[in-house]
N, C-alpha and C positions, 0 to 999 in steps of 0.2 A: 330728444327734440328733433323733429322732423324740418329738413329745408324748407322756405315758401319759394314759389316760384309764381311771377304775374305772366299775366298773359300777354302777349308781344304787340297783339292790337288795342285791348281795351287794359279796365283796373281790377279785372279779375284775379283772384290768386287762389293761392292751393297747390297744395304736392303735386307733384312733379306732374305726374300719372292726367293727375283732374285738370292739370289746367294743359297738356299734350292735347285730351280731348277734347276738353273744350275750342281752344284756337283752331281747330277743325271746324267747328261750327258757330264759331263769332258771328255777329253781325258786323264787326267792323275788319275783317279779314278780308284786305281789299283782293287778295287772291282767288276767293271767291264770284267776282265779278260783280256783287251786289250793289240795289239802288241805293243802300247805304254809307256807299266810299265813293258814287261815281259823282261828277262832277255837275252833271244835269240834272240830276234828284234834287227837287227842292222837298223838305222833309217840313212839316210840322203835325208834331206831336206822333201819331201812328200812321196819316195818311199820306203819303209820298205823290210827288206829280212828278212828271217829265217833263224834260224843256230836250230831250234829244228826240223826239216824234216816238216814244213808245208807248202804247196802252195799257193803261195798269188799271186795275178792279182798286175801289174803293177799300183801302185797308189790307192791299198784299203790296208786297215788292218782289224784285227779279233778281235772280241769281242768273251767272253764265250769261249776260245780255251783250249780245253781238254790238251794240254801238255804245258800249262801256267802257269811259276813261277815266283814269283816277284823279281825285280829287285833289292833289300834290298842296296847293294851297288850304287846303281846311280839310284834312287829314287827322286834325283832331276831333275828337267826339266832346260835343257839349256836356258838364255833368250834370245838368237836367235831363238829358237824355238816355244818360248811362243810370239814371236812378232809375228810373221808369223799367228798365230791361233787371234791374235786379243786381247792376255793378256796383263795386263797392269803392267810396270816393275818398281819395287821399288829398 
């Protein structure tokens, strides 16, 4: 019987291995600097806006974004949200 291991940002799980890779590429790895942790992203459903002056294309978001700070207070991900990307909800 194999350990599970979740993933430290979201409710992903999987051996060891899958879920190292994966938290490299969460969406909720605020390490990442994504419109998905930052405090300014207002998020509904796939379409993100900015409220810190940055332009976003209809249906992408930003990684690495120079005026990105974390969202300390609502650092959790909704599991409406987490369903939608394919997390698995405890």
């Amino acid at each position: 019987m194999k350990q599970l291991f979740r993933c430290e940002y979201c409710s992903e799980t999987g051996v060891e291995e899958e879920i190292r890779a994966h938290e490299e590429t969460c969406l909720w790895n605020y390490n990442k600097r994504s419109c998905w942790t930052c405090k300014y992203a207002e998020k509904l459903v796939m379409n993100i806006t900015c409220n810190g002056g940055v332009a976003l294309e209809k249906g992408k978001y930003m990684e690495g974004c120079s005026k990105y700070e974390w969202d300390k207070k609502n650092h959790t991900t909704p599991a409406t949200v987490k369903s939608l990307f394919g997390g698995s909800l405890f």
